[in-house]
C-alpha positions as CSV (number, residue, x, y, z in Angstrom):
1,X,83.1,62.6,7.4
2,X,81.4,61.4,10.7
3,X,77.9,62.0,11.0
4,X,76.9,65.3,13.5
5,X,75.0,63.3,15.9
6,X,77.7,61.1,16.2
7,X,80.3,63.7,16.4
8,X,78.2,65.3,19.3
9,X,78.0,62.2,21.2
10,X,81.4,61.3,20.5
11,X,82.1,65.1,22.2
12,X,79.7,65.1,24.9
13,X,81.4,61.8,25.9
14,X,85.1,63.0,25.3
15,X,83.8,66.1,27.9
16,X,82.3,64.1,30.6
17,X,86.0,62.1,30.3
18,X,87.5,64.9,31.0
19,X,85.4,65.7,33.7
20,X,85.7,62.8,35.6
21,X,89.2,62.6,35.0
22,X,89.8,66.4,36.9
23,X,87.9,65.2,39.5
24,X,90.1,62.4,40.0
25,X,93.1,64.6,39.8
26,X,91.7,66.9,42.0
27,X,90.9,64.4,44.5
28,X,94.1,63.0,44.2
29,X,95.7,66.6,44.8
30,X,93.4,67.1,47.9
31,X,94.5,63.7,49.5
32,X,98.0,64.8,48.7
33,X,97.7,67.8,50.6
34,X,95.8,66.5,52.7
């Protein structure tokens, strides 16, 4: 079992992850369509 404040980290970081990596989709999309 991990320990909760690592888990929490470990999913806060896993989040802003993802959130960068829409961005960079999205941005990707936008120069696309330009």
């Amino acid at each position: 079992m991990l320990p909760k404040t690592f888990k929490k980290t470990y999913l806060m970081l896993d989040f802003e992850i993802k959130d960068k990596y829409n961005g960079i989709i999205s941005f990707i999309c936008m120069i696309h369509l330009g």
